[in-house]
VMD Tcl script that draws the C-alpha trace (Angstrom):
set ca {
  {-18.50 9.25 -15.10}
  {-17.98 5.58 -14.76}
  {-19.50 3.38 -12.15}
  {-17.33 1.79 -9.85}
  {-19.29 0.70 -6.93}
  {-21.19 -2.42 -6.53}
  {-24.50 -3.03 -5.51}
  {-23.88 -3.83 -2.32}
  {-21.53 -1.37 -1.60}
  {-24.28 1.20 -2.74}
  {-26.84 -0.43 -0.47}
  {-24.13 -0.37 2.62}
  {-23.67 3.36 2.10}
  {-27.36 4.36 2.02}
  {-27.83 1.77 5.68}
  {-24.82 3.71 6.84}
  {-25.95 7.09 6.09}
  {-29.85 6.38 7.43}
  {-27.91 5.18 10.56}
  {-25.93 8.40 10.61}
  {-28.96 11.20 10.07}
  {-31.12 9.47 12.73}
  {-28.34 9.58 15.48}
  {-27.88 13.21 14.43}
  {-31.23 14.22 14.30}
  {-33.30 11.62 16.45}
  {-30.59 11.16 19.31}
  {-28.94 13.24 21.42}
  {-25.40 11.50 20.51}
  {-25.00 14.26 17.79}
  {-25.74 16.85 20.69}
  {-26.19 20.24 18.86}
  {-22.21 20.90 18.16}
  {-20.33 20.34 15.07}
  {-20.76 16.35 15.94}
  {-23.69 16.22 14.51}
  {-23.03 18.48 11.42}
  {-20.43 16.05 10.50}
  {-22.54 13.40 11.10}
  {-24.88 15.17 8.55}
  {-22.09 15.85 6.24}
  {-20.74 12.13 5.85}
  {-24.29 10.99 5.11}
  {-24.69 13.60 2.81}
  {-21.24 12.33 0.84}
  {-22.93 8.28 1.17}
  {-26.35 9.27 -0.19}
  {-25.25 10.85 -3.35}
  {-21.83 8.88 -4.12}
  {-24.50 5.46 -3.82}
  {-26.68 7.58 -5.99}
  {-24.12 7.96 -8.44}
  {-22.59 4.86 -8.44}
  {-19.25 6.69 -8.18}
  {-17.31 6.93 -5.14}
  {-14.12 9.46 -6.31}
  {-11.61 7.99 -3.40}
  {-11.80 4.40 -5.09}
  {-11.29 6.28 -8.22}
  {-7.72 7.71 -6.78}
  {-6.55 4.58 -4.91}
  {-8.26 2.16 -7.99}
  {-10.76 0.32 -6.12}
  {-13.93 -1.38 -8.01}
  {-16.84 -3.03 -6.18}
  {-18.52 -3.18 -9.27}
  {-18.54 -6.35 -11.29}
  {-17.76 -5.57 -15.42}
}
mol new
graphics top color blue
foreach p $ca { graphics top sphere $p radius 0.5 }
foreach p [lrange $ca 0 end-1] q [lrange $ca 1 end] { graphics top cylinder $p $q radius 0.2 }
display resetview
């Protein structure tokens, strides 16, 4: 599996998915319906794509945030 996310872009997606699991847990803007399960789910998809490095949409439409 090839990286081909930058840095940044890693970091971005980890901010945006700590964002997203405390509105769903911490908040009531996730309420207890399937708002906050997607909420949950979307982080979940951020967290380990940034772990990874590789984010399979760019693969498909060719995107690199990566420098190399």
């Amino acid at each position: 599996m090839t990286t081909n996310m930058g840095k940044i872009d890693r970091g971005l997606r980890l901010a945006v998915a700590a964002v997203l699991l405390i509105l769903a847990f911490a908040t009531e803007v996730g309420g207890e319906g399937w708002l906050k399960w997607v909420m949950v789910a979307v982080a979940a998809v951020f967290i380990v794509t940034s772990l990874a490095g590789n984010c399979p949409l760019y693969s498909i439409i060719g995107i690199r945030t990566c420098r190399g």
